[in-house]
N, C-alpha and C positions, 0 to 999 in steps of 0.2 A: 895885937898885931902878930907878936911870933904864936899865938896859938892858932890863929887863921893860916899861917902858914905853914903851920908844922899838920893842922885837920886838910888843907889842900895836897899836901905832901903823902900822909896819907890817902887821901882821896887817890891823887894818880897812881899810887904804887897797886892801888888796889885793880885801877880803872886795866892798869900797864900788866898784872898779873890778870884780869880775867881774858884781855887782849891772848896772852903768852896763851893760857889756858886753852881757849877756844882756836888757836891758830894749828896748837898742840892735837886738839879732840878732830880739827879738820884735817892735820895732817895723818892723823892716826887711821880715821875715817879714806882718806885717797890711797892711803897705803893697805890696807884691809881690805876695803872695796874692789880696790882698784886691780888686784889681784887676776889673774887669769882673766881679762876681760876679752871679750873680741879686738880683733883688729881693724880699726875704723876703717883702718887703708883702704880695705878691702870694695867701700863704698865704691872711692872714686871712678871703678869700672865694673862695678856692680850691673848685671842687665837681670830687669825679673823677667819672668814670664807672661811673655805679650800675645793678643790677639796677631793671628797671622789670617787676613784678609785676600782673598782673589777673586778679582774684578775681571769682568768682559770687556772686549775689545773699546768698546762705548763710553768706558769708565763704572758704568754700574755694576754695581755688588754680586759678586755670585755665591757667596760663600764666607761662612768665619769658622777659623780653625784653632781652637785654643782649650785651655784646659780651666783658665780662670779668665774670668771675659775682662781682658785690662791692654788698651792702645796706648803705645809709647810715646809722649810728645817732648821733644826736646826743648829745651829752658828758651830757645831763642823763638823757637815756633809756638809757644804757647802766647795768648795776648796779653798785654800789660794790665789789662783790665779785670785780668782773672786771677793776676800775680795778687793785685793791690788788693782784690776782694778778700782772698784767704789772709793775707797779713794784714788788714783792717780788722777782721775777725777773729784770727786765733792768734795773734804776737804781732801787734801794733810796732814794738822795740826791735822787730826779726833783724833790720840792717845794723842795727848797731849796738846788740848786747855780743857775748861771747860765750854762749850756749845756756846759759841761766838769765832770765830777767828779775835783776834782785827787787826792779820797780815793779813788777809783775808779781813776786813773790811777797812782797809786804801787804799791796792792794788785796791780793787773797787773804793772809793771814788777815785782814780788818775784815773782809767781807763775811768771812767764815765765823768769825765771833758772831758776826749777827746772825747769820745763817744756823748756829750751832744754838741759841737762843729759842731762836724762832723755829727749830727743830724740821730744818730745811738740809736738803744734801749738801755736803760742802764743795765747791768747786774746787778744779785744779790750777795748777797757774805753770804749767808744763809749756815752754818756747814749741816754735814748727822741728830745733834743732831736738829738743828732746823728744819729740814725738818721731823723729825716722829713728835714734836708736831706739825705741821702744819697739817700733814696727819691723825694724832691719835686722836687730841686734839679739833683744829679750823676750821675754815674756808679756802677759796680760796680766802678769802675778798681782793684787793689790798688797803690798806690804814694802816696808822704810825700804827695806832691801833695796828694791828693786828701782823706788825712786832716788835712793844716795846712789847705785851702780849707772841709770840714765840722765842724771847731772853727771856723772863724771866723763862719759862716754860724752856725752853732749859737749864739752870742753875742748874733749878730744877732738870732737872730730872739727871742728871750729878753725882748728890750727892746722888743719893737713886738706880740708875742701874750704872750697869759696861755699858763700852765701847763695849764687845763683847751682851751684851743684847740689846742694842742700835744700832748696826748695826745688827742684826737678826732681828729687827723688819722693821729696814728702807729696807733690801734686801727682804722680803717677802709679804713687802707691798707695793713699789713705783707699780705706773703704767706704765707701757713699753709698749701699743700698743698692738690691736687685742685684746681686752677683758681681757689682761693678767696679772696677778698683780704677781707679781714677778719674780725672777729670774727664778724658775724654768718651769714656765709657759712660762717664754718667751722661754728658752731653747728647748720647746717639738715647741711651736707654730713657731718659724723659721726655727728653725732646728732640729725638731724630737729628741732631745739627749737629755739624761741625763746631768749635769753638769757637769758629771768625764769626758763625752766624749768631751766635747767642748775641739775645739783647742783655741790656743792664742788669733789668730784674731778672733773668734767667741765671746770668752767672753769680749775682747775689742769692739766690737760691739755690744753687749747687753747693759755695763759698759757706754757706750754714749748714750743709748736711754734716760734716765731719763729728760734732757733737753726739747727735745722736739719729742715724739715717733712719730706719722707721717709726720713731716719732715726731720726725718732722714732712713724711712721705705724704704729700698734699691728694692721695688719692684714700688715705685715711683718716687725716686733720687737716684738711683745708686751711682754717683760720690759725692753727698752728703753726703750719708752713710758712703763712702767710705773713705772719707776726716775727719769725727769727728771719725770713727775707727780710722783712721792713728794720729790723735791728741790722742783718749787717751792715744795707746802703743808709744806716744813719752811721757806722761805722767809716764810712768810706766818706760822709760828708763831712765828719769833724776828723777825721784826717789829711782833710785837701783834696783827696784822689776827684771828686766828683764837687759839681755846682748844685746847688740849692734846685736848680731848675730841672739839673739831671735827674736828683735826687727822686722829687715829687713828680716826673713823669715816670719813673722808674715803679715807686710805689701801686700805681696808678696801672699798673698792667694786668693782667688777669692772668690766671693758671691755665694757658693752652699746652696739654701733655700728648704725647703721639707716642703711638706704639710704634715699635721699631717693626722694619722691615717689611712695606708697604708693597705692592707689587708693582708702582709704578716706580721704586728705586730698585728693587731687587730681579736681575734677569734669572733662568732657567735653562739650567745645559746639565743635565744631571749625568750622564755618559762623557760628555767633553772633561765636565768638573773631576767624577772619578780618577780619570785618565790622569790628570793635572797632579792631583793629590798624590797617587801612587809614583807616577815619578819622582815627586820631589821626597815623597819621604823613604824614596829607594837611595835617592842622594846625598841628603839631609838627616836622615835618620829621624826619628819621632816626637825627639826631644827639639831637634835644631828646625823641623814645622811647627808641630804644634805649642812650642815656646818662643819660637825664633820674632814677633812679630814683625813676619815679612810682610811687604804690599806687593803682590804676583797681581802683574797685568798680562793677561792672556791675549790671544788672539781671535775668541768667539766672537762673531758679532748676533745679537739674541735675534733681532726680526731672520734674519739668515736659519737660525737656527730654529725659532719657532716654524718657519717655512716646512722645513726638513722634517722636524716632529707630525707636525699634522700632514703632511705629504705621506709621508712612510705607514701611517697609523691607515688611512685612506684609502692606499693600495693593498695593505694586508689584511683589513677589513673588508675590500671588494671582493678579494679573493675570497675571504673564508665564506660570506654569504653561498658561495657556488658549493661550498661543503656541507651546509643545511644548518640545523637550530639542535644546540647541545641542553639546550632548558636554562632556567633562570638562577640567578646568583641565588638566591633563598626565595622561601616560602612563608609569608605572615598567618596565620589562622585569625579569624574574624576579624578580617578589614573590608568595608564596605564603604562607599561614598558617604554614608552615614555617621561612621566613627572614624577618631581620631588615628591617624595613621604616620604622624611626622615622629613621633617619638620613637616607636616603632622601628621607623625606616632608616632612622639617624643610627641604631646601634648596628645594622649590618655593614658590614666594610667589601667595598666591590673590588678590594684586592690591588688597585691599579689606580694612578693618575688620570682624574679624567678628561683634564682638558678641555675639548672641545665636546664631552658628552656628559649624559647627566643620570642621576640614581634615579626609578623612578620606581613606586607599587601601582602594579595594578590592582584599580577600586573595582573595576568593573567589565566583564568581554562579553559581549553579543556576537549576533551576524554579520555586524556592519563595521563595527567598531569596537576599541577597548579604550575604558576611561582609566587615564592611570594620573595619581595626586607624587608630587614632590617635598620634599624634606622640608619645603617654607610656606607651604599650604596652598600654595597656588596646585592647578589641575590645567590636564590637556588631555587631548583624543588620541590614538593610533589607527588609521582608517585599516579595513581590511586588504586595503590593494595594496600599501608598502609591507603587506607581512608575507606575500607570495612566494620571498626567497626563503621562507623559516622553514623547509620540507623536515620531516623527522628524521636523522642520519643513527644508522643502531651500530653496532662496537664495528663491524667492519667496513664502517665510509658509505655503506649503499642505504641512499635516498628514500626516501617514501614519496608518497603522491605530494604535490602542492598543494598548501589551504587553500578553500575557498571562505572560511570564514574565521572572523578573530578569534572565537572562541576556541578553535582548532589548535592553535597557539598558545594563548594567553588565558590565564584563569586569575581569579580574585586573590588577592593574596602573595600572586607572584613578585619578587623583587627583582628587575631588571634593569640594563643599560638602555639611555635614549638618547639621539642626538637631532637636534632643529634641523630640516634640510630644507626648509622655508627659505624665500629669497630675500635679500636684505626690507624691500619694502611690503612683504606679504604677512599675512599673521602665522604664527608658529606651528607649524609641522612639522609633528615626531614620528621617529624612526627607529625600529628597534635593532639593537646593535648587541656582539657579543663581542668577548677578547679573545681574537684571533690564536689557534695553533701554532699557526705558523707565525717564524721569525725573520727580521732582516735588517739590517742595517744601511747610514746613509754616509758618506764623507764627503764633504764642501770645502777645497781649497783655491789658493792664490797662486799660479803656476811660477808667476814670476819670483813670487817671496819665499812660498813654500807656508805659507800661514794659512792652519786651520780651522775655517771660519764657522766649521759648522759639525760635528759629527753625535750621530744618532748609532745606539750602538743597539739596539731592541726596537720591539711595543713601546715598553714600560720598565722605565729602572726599579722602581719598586717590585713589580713583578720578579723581575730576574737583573742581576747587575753585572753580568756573562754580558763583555763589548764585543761585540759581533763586527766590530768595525775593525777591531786590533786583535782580535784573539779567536775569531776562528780562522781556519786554515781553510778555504774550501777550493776543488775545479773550477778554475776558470772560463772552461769550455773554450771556445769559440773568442771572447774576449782578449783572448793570448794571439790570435793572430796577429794581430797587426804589428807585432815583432817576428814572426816568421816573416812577414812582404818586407818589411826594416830592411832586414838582414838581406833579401831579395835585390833591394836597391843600392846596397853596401856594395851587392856583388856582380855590380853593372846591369840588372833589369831595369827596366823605367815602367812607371803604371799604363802603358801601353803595349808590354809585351806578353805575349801571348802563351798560355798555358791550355794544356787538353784537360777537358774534363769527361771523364771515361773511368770506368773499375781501374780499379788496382789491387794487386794483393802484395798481400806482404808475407814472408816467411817469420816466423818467429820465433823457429828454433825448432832441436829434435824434441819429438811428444808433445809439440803445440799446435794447434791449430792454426790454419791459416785465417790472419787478419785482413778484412774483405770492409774497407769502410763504406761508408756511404753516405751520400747528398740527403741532407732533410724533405725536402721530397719524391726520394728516390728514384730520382731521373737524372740522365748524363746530357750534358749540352753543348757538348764535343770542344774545338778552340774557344778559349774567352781571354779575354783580357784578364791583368792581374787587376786592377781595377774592379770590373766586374765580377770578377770572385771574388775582393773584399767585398763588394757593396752585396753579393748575396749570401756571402757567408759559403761560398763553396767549399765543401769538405775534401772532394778526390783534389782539388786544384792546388787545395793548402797543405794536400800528402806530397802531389807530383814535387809541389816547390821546393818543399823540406827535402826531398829527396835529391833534387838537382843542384841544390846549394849545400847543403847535408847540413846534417843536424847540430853537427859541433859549432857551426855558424849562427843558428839558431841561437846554441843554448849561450853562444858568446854575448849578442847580444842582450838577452834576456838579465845575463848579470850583468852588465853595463847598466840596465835599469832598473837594476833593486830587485831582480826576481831570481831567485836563487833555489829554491827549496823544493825539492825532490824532480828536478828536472833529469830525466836520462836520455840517451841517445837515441832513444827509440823513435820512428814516426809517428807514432801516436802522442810523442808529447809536444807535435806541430797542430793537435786541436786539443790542446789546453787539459792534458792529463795529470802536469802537477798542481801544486798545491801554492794559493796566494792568500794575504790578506786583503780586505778590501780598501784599509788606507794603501798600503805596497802598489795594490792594483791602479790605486787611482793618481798615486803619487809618478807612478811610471807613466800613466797617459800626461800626465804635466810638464812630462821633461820630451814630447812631442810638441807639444802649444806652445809650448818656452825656447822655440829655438835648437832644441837638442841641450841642456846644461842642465847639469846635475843638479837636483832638487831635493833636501831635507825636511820635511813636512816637519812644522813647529806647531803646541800648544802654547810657549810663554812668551809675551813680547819683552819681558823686562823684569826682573826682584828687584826690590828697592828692601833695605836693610827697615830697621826700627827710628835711623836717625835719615833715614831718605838718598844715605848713601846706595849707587847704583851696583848691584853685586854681579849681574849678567844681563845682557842683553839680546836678543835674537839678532839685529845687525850688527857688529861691530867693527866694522868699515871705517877708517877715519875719513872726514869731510873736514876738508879747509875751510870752506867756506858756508859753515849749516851754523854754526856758533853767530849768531849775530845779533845787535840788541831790535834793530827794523831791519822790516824789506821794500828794498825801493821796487818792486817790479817788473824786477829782470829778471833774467836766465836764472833758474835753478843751478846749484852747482852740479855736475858732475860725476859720481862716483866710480869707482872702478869695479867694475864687474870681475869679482874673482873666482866665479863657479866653473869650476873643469866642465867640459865638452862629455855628453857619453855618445855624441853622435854628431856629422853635418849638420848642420843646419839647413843644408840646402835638401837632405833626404827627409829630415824630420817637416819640413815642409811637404815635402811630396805627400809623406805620410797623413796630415793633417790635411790634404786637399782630399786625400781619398776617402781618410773616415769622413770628411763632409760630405760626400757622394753616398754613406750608407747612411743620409740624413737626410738625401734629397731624392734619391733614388731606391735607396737598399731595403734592407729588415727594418730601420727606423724612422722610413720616412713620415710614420704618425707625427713624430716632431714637425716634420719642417711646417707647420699650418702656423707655426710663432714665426714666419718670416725674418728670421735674421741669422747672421752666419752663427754654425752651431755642427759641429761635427761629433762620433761616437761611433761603438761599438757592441752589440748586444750578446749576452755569452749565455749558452747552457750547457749544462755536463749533460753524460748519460742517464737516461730515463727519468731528466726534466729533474734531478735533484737541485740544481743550482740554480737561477736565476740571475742573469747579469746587465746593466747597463753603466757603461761607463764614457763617458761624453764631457766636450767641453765647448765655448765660445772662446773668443781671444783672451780672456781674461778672467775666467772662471770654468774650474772643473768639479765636476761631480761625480759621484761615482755611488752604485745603488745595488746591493746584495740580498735576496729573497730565498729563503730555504727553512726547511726543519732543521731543528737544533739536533736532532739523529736524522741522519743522510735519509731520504724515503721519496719516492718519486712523489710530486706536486699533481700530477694527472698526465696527461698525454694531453701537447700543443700547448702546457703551462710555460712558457720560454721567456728567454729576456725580452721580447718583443711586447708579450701580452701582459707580464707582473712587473717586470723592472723599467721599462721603458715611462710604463703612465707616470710612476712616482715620478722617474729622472724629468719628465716634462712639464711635470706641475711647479715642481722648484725654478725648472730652470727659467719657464715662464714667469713666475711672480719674483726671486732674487733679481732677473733683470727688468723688471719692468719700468724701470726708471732710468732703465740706461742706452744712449745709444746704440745702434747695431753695426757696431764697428768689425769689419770686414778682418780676416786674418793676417795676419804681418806676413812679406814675401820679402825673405833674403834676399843679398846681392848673390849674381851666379844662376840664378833660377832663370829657364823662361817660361812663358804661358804660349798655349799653341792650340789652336782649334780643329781638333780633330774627329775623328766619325767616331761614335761612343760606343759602335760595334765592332767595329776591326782594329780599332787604334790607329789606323792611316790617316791620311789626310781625306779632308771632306769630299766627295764625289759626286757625280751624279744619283747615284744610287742611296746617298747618305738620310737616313732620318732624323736620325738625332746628332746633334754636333754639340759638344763640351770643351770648357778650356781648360785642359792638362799643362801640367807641369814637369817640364826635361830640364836637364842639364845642358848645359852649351855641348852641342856636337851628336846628341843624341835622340831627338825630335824627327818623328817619318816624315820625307823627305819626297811621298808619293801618295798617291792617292789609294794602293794598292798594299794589304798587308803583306807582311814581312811572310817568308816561308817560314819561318827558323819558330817551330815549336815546343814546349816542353812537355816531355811525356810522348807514349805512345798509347797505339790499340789497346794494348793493355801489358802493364808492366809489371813485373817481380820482383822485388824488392828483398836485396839478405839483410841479416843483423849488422849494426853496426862493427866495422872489421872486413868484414867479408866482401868486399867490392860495393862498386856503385857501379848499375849499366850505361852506358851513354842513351842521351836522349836525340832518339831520330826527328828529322824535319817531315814533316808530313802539310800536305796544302791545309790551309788556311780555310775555313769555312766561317759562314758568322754566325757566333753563338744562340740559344736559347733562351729568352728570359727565364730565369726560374723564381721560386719564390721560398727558397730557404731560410729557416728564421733560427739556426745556430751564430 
């Protein structure tokens, strides 16, 4: 008995010293190890580098902006179902070890005996906790080191983050294959979904990639893939997470994979989108975009915008036809209807988005026709009578004869644009098509919001990524009046009063010539209304005005509405001599449609951070009552209108009744055949460089700029009427064609008065046309018979600013001239 007890006594002393020993070698080890390590801390507001997404007004995708494709999902917005899946499969113990799993770590050392027998790799038995400091903290090193330094780290961080912060980091940063760092990245990159869409087998399929992502990549090992799916949801059924029935429907699913970024999820605003971008990383900087993962909800809406695309593309294509056939994008050598010609065809690049046209080679041209084959083997005809507009143009713009026959055109070999001009139920008719010279831009706003629904800033952003919308500066021509008549109405005229149209000159200083403007059809048509010479675009009528209200009036108003830039006092800059952009342009005809109140034309409706928190918003107005969980179907609340005035409201209506009159009556009246209210203005500069139309309905403006990218006349009679006009009619026609024709908002203050639409009196016997104009209380004719009281004389002289204004004589009233000027 004392020798049992004295061999037990030993035994413990022995058992209590290798205890000391190994407590000793672990403390040695924490202490050596432990040395210089990272600062776990660090984790707790750790942010990596996330995908920053921006999205169209619609909610569709337009865009990803990131440097390592990884969406941030936060630990409460992640599903429970994708929690259990990765801790079923990689740390069954994740809720309840404390950074090492010692049950985990013995299960390996047994497995690994066998494994190291059977001369198989040995597995790890690393927690989810020691896998983020390996990812967060260290290296990929394989040695003791670095395993005793991520046990020790894993320890660490156990005691300073929760469990649920520990697994949001490990789920949004392991690497899953295809460039994707986390769950939800994997989600879009296999299977295009959200993580609320994922079925069972989907997220037990993601939940096993962590191992090893391209040997289990089911587009290379199906049955592979197939098999550690099926392992982890039997993980999840001897876990509890899932039922027997889940389990084996789960199994039971097949490998449906989608490529990302389909075209019925992903819109197209390649000019809006730039615009976006560059803002933000003017504000943001490159790292706080392209890591920041923001969710930026813009204001595009894409059918608006696709409108605008091929609208613009359409008009500037019409145009070039009239400038003749530059030749073909390439030439093929032995291509005939007999050989192969798609390989061929696929390796030229036609430079440009095609949209709505297509690559095509010509197989074959005769007298009649040319057969030309497409990139996917199908074939089509080119009759000789759509090739009429192809005349030969040599280096300086003059034409040659028109073809009579394809061959004239078209030879075998040739690689050219086509587009279908077949009608929806007829068979396919091609056209051949080139990339227009010329350039021009479109912007589609909300007058009320100031949100940017639509802009086109080219042809083709691939072509050129020069925004013609925002960054050229061009003459507005003509366009710029309707703040000269503005200012006109500021200064007590009403669009019934009467201006001479007649020569004027102007003096312009010593050693300058005398400035002698003149009417686009260079005829004078004595009294007209101020009316009247908006709706014809009278040039001497829009000098007299400027001259009698003066210029400083003018140029006051002008910066009231955002146009500011190189305006001077001269009279020539009363027909649109400085310099706008075409959003400025169109943004100022909005603060006319809106009542007169100051309008900020916006690209972003909202940034939402990585955790969904709201960083900016385009409104930020409080509303008492928008917060609510239902609506019973009453009254909207309320908000307060905080936008300053740049003008009456009761003038900016005047305003908008008149440019509707250059819709119904004027330079534009091509428009009015869409029957609904729709007012505008068409602008050219000198010798037809510019092109302008800029026009709105109650509730949508547009605004349409046509020119060379170097200033150079278009031709003679090329004006906003014949280039900018069509596009602005095509949009405005298809954007509203779903919408009622809601007539113009009429302030309080305003009246409406039926008067003769040639003298501005009241209606008479002699009267032919009769209109309903809008006055001010007090200042409506009050007779049948015009007013004496005209602006301008015979003809007037005009000094520089400084140097006096003459008074304007009353001269009898005659009734004007129709003319037909298209400035």
């Amino acid at each position: 008995m004392t020798s049992f007890l004295r061999a037990l006594g030993v035994l413990f002393n022995l058992v209590l010293l290798a205890v000391l020993v190994g407590v000793g070698v672990l403390g040695y080890a924490w202490w050596r190890y432990g040395q210089d390590l990272p600062d776990v801390r660090q984790l707790a507001t750790y942010e990596p580098p996330t995908v920053t997404r921006v999205h169209a007004g619609d909610g569709r995708l337009l865009a990803e902006f990131a440097k390592e494709r990884r969406v941030w999902i936060p630990i409460h917005a992640i599903p429970i179902r994708m929690q259990q899946a990765f801790v079923a499969a990689e740390d069954q113990n994740f809720w309840h070890h404390h950074g090492i799993d010692p049950q985990g770590v013995a299960s390996a050392v047994i497995d690994n005996l066998r494994r190291v027998v059977n001369d198989e790799r040995p597995r790890g038995a690393s927690t989810i906790t020691q896998q983020v400091a390996k990812n967060f903290l260290l290296t990929n090193e394989m040695s003791l080191d670095r395993k005793i330094k991520e046990a020790i780290l894993a320890i660490r961080m156990e005691r300073v983050l929760s469990k649920e912060r520990i697994l949001e980091l490990y789920l949004n940063e392991i690497f899953l294959g295809y460039r994707a760092y986390g769950i939800a990245a994997a989600a879009l990159n296999y299977f295009d979904k959200s993580l609320d869409d994922l079925t069972l087998g989907e997220i037990a399929f993601i939940a096993g990639l962590p191992k090893a992502p391209s040997r289990y990549d089911p587009a290379r090992n199906a049955e592979v893939a197939r098999a550690r799916r099926d392992y982890v949801i039997g993980r999840m059924l001897d876990d509890g997470y899932i039922t027997a029935e889940e389990a084996e429907a789960a199994r039971a699913e097949p490998f449906v994979l989608r490529a990302r970024g389909g075209q019925a999820d992903v819109a197209s605003a390649d000019y809006f989108l730039e615009e976006v971008r560059r803002k933000l990383v003017g504000e943001l900087g490159e790292a706080g975009f392209y890591e920041g993962g923001l969710s930026v909800r813009t204001t595009v809406q894409p059918e608006i915008q696709r409108i605008a695309d091929l609208a613009l593309r359409r008009g500037l294509s019409t145009y070039d036809r009239r400038t003749g056939w530059r030749g073909p994008l390439a030439s093929l050598p032995g291509i005939g209807p007999d050989q192969p010609w798609q390989e061929a065809l696929a390796t030229v690049d036609p430079g440009i988005a095609l949209l709505n046209w297509q690559k095509a080679v010509v197989l074959a041209a005769g007298a009649e026709r040319a057969e030309i084959g497409f990139a996917d083997g199908d074939t089509g005809m080119i009759q000789a009578a759509d090739l009429k507009w192809a005349r030969p143009a040599d280096a300086e713009g003059k034409l040659g004869p028109e073809p009579t026959r394809a061959d004239q055109v078209l030879a075998a070999g040739d690689v050219i644009l086509v587009e279908d001009i077949a009608g929806p139920d007829e068979a396919p008719r091609f056209a051949l098509r080139q990339r227009p010279a010329l350039e021009g831009a479109v912007v589609v706003l909300d007058p009320n919001t100031g949100r940017v629904l639509a802009m086109t800033g080219g042809f083709d952003f691939r072509q050129s990524s020069f925004n013609r919308a925002t960054q050229a500066w061009r003459q507005p021509g003509s366009s710029f009046k309707p703040f000269v008549y503005l200012a006109a109405l500021e200064n007590g005229y009403t669009p019934a009063s009467i201006v001479l149209d007649a020569p004027i000159v102007v003096d312009q200083g010593p050693d300058q010539p005398k400035w002698k403007p003149e009417n686009y059809s260079q005829r004078f048509y004595g009294p007209s209304t101020l009316r009247l010479g908006l709706e014809k675009s009278r040039n001497l009528m829009t000098v007299r005005l400027a001259q009698a209200i003066g210029m400083d009036d003018v140029i006051d108003v002008a910066h009231r509405f955002g146009i500011d830039r190189n305006l001077q006092g001269f009279l020539a800059g009363s027909l649109g001599s400085n310099e706008v952009t075409l959003l400025g342009l169109t943004s100022a005809y909005a603060e006319l449609v809106n009542g007169g109140k100051k309008l900020t034309p916006v690209l972003i409706e909202r940034i939402q951070d990585r955790y969904g928190d709201t960083l900016m918003r385009r409104d930020d107005r409080a509303c008492e009552g928008c917060a609510v969980e239902s609506y019973d179907g009453g009254l909207p609340p309320l908000l307060p209108d905080t936008r300053p005035a740049v003008t009456d409201p009761r003038y900016a209506y005047q305003m908008t009744n008149m440019l509707a009159g250059v819709v119904e009556r004027g330079t534009a009246s091509s428009a009015a055949r869409l029957g609904r209210p729709l007012a505008g203005k068409t602008g050219t500069s000198n010798d037809f460089k510019d092109a302008w139309f800029v026009g709105f309905s109650p509730d949508l403006v547009t605004g349409v700029f046509v020119g060379y990218d170097q200033p150079k006349s278009m031709g003679d009679h090329e004006s906003g009427s014949t280039l900018a006009l069509p596009i602005w009619t095509e949009i405005m026609e298809k954007a509203l064609a779903d919408t009622p024709p809601n007539p113009f908002r009429v302030p309080p203050g305003v009246q409406l008065v039926r008067i003769d639409a040639a003298s501005g009196a009241l209606p008479g016997p002699s009267t032919k046309d009769v209109i309903l104009e809008a006055f001010l209380p007090g200042t409506a004719p009050t007779s049948e018979y015009a007013s004496g009281e005209v602006v301008g004389g015979e003809t007037a002289f005009y000094d520089p600013p400084g140097q006096g204004r003459p008074a304007a004589p009353a001269v009898p009233a005659t009734p004007p001239v129709t003319g037909d000027g298209l400035y």
